[in-house]
C-alpha positions as CSV (number, residue, x, y, z in Angstrom):
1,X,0.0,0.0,0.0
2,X,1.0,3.4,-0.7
3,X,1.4,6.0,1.8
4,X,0.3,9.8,1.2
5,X,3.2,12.0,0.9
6,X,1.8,14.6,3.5
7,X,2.0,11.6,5.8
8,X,5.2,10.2,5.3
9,X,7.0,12.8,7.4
10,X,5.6,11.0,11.0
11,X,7.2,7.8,9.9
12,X,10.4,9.0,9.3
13,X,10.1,11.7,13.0
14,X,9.5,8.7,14.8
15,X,12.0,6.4,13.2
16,X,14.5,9.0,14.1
17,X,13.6,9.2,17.7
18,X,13.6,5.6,18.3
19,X,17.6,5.4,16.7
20,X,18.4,8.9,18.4
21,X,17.1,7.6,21.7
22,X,19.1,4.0,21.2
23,X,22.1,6.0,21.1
24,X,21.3,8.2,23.7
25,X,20.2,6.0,26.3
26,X,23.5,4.2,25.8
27,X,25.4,7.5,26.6
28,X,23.5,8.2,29.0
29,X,24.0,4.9,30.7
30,X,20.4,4.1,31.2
31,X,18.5,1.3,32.8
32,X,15.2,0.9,31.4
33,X,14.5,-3.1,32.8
34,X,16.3,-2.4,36.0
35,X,19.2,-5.1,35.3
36,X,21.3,-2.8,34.1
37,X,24.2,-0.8,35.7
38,X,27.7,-1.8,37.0
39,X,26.0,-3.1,40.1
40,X,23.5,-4.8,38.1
41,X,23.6,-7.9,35.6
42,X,26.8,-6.5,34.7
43,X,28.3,-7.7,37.9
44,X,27.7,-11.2,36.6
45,X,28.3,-11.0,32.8
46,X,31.9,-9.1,33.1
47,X,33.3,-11.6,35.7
48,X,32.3,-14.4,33.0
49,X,33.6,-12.5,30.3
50,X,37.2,-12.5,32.5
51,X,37.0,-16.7,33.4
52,X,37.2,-17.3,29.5
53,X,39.3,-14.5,28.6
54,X,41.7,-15.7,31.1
55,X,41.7,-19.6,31.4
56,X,41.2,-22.2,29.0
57,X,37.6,-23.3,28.0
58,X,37.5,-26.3,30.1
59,X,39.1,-24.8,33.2
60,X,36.3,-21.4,32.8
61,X,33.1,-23.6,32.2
62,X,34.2,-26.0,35.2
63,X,34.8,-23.3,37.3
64,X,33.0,-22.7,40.4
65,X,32.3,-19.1,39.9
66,X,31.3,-19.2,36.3
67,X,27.5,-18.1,36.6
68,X,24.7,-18.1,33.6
69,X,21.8,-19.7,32.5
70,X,23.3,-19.7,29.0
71,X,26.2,-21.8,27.5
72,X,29.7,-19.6,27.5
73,X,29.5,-19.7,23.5
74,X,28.8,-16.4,23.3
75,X,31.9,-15.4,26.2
76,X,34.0,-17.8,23.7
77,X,32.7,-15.7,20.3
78,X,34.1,-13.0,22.0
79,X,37.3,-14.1,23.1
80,X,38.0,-15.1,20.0
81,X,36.9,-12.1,17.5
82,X,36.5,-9.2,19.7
83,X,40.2,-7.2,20.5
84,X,38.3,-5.1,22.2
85,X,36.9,-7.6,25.2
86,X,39.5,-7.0,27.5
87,X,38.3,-3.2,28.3
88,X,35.0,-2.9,29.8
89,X,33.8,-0.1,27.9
90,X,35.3,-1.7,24.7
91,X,33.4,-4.5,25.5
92,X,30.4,-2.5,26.6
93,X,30.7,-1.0,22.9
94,X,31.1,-3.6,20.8
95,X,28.2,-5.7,22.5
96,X,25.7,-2.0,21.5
97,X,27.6,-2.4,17.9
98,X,26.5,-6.0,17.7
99,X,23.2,-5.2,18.7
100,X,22.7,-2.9,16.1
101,X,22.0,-5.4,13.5
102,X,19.2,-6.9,15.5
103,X,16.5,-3.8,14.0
104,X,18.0,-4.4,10.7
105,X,17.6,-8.0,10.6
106,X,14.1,-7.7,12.2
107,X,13.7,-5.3,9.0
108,X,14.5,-7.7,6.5
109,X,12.2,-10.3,8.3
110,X,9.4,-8.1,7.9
111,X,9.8,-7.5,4.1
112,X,10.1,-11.0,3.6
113,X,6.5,-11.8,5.3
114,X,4.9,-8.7,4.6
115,X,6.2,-8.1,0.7
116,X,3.1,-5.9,-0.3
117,X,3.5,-3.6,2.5
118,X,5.3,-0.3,2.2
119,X,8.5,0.0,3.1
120,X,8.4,2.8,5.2
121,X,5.8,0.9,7.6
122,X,7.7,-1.9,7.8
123,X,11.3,0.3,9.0
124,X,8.9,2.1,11.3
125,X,7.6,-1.3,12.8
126,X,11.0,-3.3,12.9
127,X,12.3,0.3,14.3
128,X,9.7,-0.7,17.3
129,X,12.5,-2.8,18.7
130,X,14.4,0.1,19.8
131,X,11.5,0.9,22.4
132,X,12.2,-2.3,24.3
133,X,13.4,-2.1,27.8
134,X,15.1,-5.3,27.8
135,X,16.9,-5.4,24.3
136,X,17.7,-1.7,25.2
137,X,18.8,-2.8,28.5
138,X,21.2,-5.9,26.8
139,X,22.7,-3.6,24.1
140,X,24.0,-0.7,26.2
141,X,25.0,-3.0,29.2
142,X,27.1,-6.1,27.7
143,X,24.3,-8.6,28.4
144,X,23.4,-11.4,26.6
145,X,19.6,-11.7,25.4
146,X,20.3,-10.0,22.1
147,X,22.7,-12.6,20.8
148,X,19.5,-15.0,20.6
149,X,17.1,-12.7,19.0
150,X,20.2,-12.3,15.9
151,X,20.0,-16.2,15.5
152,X,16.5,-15.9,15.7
153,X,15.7,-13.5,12.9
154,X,18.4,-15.0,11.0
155,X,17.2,-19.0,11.3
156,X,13.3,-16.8,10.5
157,X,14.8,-15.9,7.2
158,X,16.7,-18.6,6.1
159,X,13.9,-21.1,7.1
160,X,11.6,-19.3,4.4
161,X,14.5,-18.8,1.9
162,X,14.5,-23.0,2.1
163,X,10.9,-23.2,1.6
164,X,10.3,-21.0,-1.0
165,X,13.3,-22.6,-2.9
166,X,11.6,-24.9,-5.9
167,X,14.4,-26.0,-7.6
168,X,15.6,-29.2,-5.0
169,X,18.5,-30.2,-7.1
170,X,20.6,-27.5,-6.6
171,X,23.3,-27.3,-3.7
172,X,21.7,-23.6,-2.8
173,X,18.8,-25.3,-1.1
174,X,21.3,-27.1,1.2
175,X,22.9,-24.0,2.0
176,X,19.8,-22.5,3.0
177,X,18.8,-25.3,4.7
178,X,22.1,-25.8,6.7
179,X,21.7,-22.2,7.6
180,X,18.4,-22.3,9.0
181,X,19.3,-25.7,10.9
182,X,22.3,-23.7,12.2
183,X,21.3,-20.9,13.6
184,X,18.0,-22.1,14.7
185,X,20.6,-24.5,16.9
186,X,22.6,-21.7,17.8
187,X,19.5,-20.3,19.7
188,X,19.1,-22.5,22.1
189,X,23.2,-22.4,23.1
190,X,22.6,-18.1,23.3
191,X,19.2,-18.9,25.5
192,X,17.5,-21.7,26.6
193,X,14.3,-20.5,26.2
194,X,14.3,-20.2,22.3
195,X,14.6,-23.9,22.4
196,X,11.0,-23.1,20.5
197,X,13.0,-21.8,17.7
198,X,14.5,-25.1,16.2
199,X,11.7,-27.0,17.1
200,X,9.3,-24.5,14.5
201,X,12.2,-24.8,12.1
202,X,12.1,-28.9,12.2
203,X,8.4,-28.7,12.6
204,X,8.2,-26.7,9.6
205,X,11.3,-28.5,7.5
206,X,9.5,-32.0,8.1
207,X,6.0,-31.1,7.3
208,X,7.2,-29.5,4.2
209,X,6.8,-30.9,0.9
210,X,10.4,-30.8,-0.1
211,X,12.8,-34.0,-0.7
212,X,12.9,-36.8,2.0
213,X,16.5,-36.6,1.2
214,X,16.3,-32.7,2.5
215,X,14.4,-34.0,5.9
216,X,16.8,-36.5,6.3
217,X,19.6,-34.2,6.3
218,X,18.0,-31.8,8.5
219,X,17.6,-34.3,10.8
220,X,21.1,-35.7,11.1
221,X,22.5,-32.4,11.1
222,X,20.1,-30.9,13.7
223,X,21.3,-33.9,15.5
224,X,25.2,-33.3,15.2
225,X,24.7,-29.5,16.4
226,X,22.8,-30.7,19.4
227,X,26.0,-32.9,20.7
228,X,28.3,-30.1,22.2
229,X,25.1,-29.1,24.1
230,X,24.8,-32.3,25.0
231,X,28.4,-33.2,26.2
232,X,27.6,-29.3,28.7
233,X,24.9,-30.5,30.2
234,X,27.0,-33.7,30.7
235,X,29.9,-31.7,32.2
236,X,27.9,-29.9,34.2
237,X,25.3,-32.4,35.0
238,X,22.3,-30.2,34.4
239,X,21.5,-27.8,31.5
240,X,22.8,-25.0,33.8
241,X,25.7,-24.4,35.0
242,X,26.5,-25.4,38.8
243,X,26.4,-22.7,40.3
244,X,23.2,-21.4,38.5
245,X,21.9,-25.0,39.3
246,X,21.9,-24.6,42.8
247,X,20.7,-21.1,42.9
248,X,17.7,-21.7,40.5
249,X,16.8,-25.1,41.1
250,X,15.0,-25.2,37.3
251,X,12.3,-27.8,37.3
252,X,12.2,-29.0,40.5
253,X,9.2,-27.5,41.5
254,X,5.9,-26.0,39.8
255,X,5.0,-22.2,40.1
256,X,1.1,-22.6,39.4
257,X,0.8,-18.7,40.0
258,X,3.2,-18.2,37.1
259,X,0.5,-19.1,34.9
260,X,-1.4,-15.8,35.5
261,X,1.5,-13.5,36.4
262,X,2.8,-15.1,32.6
263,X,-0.4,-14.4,30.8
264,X,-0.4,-10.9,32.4
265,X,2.8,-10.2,29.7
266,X,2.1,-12.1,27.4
267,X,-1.0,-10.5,27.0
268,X,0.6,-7.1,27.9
269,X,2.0,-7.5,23.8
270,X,-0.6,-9.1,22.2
271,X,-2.7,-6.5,23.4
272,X,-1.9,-3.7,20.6
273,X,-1.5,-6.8,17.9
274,X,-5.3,-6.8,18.0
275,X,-5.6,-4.2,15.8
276,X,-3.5,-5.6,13.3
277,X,-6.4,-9.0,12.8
278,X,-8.1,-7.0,10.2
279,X,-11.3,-6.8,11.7
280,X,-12.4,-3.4,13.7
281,X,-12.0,-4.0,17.5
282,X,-15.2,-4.6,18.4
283,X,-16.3,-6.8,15.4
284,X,-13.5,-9.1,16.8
285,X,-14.6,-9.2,20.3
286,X,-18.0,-9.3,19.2
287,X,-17.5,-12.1,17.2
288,X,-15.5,-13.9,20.3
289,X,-18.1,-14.0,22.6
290,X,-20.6,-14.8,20.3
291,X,-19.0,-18.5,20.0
292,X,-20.3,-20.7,23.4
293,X,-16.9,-22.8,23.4
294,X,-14.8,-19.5,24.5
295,X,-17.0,-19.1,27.2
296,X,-15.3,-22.6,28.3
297,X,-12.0,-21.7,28.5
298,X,-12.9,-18.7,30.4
299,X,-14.4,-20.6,32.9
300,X,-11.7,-22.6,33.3
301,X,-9.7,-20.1,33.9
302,X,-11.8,-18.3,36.3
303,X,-11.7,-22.2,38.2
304,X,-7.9,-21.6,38.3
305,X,-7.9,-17.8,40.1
306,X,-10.2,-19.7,42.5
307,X,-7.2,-22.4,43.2
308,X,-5.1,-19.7,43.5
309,X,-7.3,-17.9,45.8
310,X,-7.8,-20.6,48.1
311,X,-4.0,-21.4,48.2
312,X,-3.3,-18.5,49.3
313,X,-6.0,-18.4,51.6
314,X,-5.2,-21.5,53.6
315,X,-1.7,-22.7,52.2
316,X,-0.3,-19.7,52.0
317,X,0.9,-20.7,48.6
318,X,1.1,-18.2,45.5
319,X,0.6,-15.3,48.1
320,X,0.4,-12.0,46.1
321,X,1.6,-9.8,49.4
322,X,5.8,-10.0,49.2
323,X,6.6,-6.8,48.1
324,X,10.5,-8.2,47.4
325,X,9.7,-11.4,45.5
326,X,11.5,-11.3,42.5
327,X,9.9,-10.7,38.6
328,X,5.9,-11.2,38.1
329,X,6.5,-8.4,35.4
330,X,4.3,-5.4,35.5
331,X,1.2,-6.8,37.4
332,X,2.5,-7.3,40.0
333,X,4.6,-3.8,40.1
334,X,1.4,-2.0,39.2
335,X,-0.3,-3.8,42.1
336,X,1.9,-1.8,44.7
337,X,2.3,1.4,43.0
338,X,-1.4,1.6,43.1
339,X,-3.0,-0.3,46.6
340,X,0.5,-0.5,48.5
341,X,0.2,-2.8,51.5
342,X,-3.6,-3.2,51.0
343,X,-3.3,-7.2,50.3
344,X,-6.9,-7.1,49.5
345,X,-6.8,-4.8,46.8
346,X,-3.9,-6.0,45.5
347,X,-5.5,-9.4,45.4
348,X,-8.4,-8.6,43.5
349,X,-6.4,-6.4,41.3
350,X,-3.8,-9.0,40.1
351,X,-6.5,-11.5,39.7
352,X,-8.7,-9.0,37.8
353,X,-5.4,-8.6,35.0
354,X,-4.9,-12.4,35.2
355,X,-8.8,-13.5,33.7
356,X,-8.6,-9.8,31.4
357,X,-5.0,-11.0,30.2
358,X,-6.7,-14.6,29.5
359,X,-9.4,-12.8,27.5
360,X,-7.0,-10.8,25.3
361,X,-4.5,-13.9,24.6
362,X,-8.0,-15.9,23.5
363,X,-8.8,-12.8,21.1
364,X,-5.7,-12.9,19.7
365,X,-4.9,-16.4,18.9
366,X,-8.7,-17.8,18.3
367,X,-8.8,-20.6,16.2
368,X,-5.3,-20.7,15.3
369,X,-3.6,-24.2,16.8
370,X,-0.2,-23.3,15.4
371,X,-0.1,-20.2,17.7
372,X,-2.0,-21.7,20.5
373,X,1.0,-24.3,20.8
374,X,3.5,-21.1,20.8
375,X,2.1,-19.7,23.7
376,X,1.7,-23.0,25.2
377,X,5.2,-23.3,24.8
378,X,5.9,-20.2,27.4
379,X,3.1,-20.6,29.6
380,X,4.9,-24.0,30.2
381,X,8.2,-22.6,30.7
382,X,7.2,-20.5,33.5
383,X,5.6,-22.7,35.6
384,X,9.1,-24.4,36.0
385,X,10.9,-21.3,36.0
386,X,11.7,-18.6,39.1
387,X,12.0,-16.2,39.0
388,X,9.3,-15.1,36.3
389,X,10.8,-11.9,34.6
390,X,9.2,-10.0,32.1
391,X,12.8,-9.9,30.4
392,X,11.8,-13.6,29.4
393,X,9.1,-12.2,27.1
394,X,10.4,-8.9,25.9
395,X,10.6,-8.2,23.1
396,X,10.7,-12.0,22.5
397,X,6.9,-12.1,22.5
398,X,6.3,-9.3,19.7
399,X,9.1,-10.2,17.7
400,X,7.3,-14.0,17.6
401,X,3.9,-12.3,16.5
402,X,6.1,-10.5,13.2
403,X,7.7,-13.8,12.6
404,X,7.2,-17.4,13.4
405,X,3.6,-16.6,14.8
406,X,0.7,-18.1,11.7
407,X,-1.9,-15.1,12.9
408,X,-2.4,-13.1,9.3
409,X,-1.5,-9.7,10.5
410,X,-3.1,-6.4,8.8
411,X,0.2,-3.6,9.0
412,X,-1.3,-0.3,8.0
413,X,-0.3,3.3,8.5
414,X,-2.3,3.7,12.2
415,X,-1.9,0.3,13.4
416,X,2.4,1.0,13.7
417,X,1.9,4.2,14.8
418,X,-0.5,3.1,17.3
419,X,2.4,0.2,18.6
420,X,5.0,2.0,18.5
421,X,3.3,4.9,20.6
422,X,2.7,1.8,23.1
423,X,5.8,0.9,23.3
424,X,7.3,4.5,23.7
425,X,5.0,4.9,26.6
426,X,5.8,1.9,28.1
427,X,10.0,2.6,28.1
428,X,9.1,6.0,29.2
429,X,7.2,4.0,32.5
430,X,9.9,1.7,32.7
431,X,12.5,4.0,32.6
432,X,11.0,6.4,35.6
433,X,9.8,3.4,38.2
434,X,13.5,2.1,37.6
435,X,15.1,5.2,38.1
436,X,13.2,6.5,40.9
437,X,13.8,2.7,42.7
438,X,17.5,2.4,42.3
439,X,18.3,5.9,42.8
């Protein structure tokens, strides 16, 4: 679609800004998700950087203080490309250089799914990751989230490249192939979490229509990249490292509360994607409660806040009232910045934004089993997974809707301008609770 020319000029203000602001914030030394700062995550990622900078790789991944929930690939990348690790704001600058080429990537994504659209909407959306606390957070402070979101966008690409590709006979289609299987694997060793990544890629390779000789070598090849992964977890006889291990205890028990707290930001993103279904607002929430089966899984829903209710009434499990429990993303911060120490209020609050945040994720992805199993995917992570941080779904979430997510989006002139005005507002928040906490 084409754009009028007397509304172009907002497009290209607002791009702007959100580059302007990337740079600045790193200058400035901001700390938009509250992890940032020398006393912050940076505390943890520097002395990392140090153990493989100054050991061998054996010694610094079996060392007792080597501490992240990620393999050390990224800490070994480094020591082997980067000259300018050893400095901390050398390394500081060359992680924001890195992260550059995550908007630009997302770009590229976006004119590959959305061909049609204009060009100018799609920079403006993909310029949207600029406004997130987290990547923002990751690229001015050495951190290591963005790494995955590269391999991401890049396995995204190369994935459709593959299936796109009709002539089977030539050695290109194995290149693309190899790539998607490649960097799809490399996002699990940059974050666990993204393990959802190569399993869409293999879901999507095998299903395909393409050669059996194709699936066959996606399928020993997915298995060969999966083997120093494999000998890690061996080493360190979990999938984290020891001293993460013992801190985090992954798995060993189940956070049922996570469920709601995890639908609360999910639903926090999908929440502005509604506009891009196509449909007028209420026409699609008309439509949605006119269909007797939702009604179903709001019940069962509503059955669930009551478990959670009762918990906490006589267990004392899943209580909503410690102010300095870790994560539960905005909810539960909004909870306290607006009913304090009134547990009541607080209660019926949180569980209010849990059953709304349960409506909104059923909007979004009604009748659509593909995405259904995505956000399956995370609900199911955070129940084995403490603390929840909203860091796990920023901007992971949105970036999922623009990519691997089947929903048939709409991108139009108001609908970006609508998201990334969200978004702005929301970094704006972010940045003043964070600021006026740690200072």
């Amino acid at each position: 679609m084409q754009l009028k020319d007397n509304y172009k000029i907002l497009p290209f203000i607002l791009i702007f800004f959100s580059l302007f602001s990337f740079f600045l914030g790193f200058y400035l030394d901001e700390n938009s998700a509250g992890g940032g700062g020398y006393l912050g995550d940076w505390a943890i990622a520097w002395p990392n950087l140090q153990l493989i900078l100054n050991n061998d790789t054996l010694t610094a991944i079996n060392h007792e203080d080597y501490y992240s929930n990620r393999t050390p690939l990224l800490y070994m990348l480094h020591k082997v490309f980067n000259p300018f690790a050893a400095s901390e704001i050398g390394y500081r600058r060359s992680v924001f250089l890195i992260s550059l080429t995550v908007p630009a990537l997302f770009y590229f994504c976006l004119k590959q799914k959305f061909k049609k659209e204009d060009n100018l909407l799609l920079l403006l959306a993909a310029s949207t990751i600029f406004l997130s606390p987290y990547y923002r957070t990751s690229s001015f402070w050495g951190l290591e989230e963005n790494y995955g979101l590269i391999c991401l966008f890049c396995s995204f690409l190369f994935l459709n490249y593959f299936l796109k590709n009709k002539n089977e006979s030539s050695y290109i289609i194995y290149v693309q192939l190899f790539f998607s299987i490649f960097f799809s694997s490399l996002c699990v060793y940059f974050d666990l979490k993204l393990l959802i990544i190569p399993i869409i890629c293999f879901l999507k390779i095998i299903t395909s229509e393409k050669k059996i000789k194709l699936k066959v070598f996606s399928i020993f090849s997915y298995f060969l990249l999966s083997l120093p992964y494999i000998y890690l977890i061996i080493l360190w006889g979990s999938l984290f490292a020891p001293k993460v291990e013992e801190a985090r205890n992954f798995g060993e028990q189940i956070y049922i509360g996570h469920v709601g707290y995890a639908a609360t930001i999910i639903a926090f993103y999908l929440l502005p994607f509604l506009l891009f279904k196509g449909k007028d607002l209420i026409s699609l929430i008309k439509n949605f409660f006119l269909k007797k089966e939702n009604f179903y899984l709001i019940l069962l829903f509503v059955i669930y806040i009551f478990y959670l209710l009762i918990s906490s009434i006589f267990f004392d499990h899943n209580s909503l009232d410690v102010e300095t429990s870790l994560g539960k993303g905005f909810a539960h911060k909004l909870s306290f910045i607006l009913f304090k120490n009134n547990t009541i209020s607080r209660e019926i609050f949180i569980y209010f934004l849990f059953l709304i945040s349960w409506i909104i994720i059923l909007i979004f992805i009604y009748k659509n089993i593909k995405d259904s199993l995505i956000l399956l995917y995370f609900f199911l992570i955070s129940v084995v997974t403490f603390p929840i941080l909203q860091e796990y779904f920023d901007p992971l979430i949105f970036v999922m809707i623009f990519t691997f997510f089947n929903s048939k989006l709409f991108i139009s002139y108001k609908n970006t301008i609508i998201l990334f005005f969200y978004l702005s507002i929301f970094l704006a928040i972010s940045n003043i609770y964070y600021y006026n906490l740690l200072n």
